[in-house]
Structures are given as structure tokens and as C-alpha cells.
C-alpha positions in Angstrom: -5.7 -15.5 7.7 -6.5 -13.8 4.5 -3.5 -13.9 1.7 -2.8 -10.7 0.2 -3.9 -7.2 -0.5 -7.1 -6.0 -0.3 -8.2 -2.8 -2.4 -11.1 -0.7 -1.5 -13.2 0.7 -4.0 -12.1 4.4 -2.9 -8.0 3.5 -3.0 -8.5 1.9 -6.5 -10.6 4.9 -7.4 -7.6 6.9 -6.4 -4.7 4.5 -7.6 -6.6 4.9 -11.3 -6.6 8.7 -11.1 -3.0 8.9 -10.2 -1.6 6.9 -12.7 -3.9 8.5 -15.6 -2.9 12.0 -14.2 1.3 11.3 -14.3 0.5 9.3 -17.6 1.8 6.1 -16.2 0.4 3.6 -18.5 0.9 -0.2 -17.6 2.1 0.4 -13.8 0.7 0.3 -10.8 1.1 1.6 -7.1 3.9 0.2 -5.7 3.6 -1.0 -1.6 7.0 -1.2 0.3 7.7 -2.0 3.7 11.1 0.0 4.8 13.3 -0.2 7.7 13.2 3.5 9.8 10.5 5.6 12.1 10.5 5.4 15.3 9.2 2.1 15.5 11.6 -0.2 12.9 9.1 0.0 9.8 7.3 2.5 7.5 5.5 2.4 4.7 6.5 3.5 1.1 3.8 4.3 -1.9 5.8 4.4 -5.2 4.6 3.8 -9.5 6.3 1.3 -10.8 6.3 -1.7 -13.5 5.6 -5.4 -12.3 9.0 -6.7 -11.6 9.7 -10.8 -11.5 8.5 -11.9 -8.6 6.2 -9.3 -7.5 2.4 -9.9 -6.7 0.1 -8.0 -8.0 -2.9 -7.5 -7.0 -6.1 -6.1 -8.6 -9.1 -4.1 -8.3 -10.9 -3.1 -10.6 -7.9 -2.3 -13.5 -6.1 -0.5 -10.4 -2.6 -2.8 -9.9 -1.1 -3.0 -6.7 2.2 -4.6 -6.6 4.4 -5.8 -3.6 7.5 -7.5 -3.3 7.7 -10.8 -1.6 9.6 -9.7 1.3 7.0 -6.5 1.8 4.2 -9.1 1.6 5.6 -11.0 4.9 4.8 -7.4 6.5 1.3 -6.9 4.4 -0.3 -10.1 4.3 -4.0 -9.6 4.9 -3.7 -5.7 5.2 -6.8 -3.9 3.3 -5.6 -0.8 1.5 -7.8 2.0 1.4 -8.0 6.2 1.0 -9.6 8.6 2.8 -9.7 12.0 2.2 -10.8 14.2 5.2 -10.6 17.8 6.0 -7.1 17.7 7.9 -5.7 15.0 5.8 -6.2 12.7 2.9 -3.9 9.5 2.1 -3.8 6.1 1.6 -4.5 4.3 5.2 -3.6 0.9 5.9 -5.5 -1.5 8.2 -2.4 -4.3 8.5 -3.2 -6.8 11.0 0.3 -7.9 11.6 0.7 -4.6 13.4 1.5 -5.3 16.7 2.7 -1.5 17.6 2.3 2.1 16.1 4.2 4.9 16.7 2.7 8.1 18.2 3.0 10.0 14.9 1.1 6.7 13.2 4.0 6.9 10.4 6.2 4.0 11.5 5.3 0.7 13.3 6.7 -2.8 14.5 5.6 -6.7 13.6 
């Protein structure tokens, strides 16, 4: 089982030209995983400093960082971004995801 995040090129890309844009100097992304949805959990994108105890992950200057109890939900999950005509976001492939919602917001472990 892989340990951690994994960053694609095109999310850290992304996560670089967010935090230059809302001058956010020294964070990174922030990755959450939340009780609620129809399902139990959801994810939750948020800028933020490192805290104690956080991991932070790394790709190419873009920081990721996830709380210990979110990474028992993430371990092994690849983060990346695609940006398509109908919609364009940060899409997670989690492989501790045993069930999605219809919607594809929420999902269960």
C-alpha cells in the first residue's frame, strides 16, 4: 500500500497558482476528511499553515498538508485537477473508497 499523498503535476500546477494568486505565502492546500453527504464523508480543500503534527507533502514547491486523522482516510489517494468543459476541480483517486454517493461529493471507508 503506498503511504501518503500523491500530487500530479497538473494539481501542483494548480495548488502554485492558487496560493500566488490569494498571496498566501508559506501555506499550502489543506486536505480534510469531514463527517456529512450522503454517504458519512466528504472532502474539504482549505489554505492553511503547517500545523504540529500535520504531513506535508510535496511536489514540486506545491505543499499539501493533512492531518493525521484525515490521512487514515487518504492514505495512498493521488490528488490531481482536471479542468473540463462542464467542470473543473481537484479529483481524488482514494483507494480506501469503498462507496460513492450518486452526486460523487460524499463517500464511505
Amino acid at each position: 500500500m503506498a503511504v501518503g499523498i500523491t500530487i500530479t503535476e497538473r494539481a501542483a500546477e494548480k495548488i502554485k497558482e492558487l496560493t500566488a494568486a490569494e498571496k498566501r505565502e508559506g501555506q499550502g492546500m489543506r486536505l480534510k476528511v469531514v463527517g456529512g453527504g450522503c454517504s458519512g464523508l466528504q472532502y474539504k480543500i482549505d489554505f492553511d499553515m503547517p500545523k504540529s503534527g500535520d504531513r506535508v507533502f510535496e511536489k514540486d514547491g506545491a505543499k499539501v498538508l493533512v492531518d493525521m486523522k484525515s490521512l487514515l482516510y487518504l492514505n495512498g489517494t493521488e490528488l490531481d485537477y482536471k479542468e473540463e468543459l462542464m467542470a473543473s476541480g481537484f479529483v481524488f483517486q482514494n483507494p480506501n473508497v469503498k462507496r460513492s454517493c450518486g452526486c460523487g461529493t460524499s463517500f464511505t471507508v
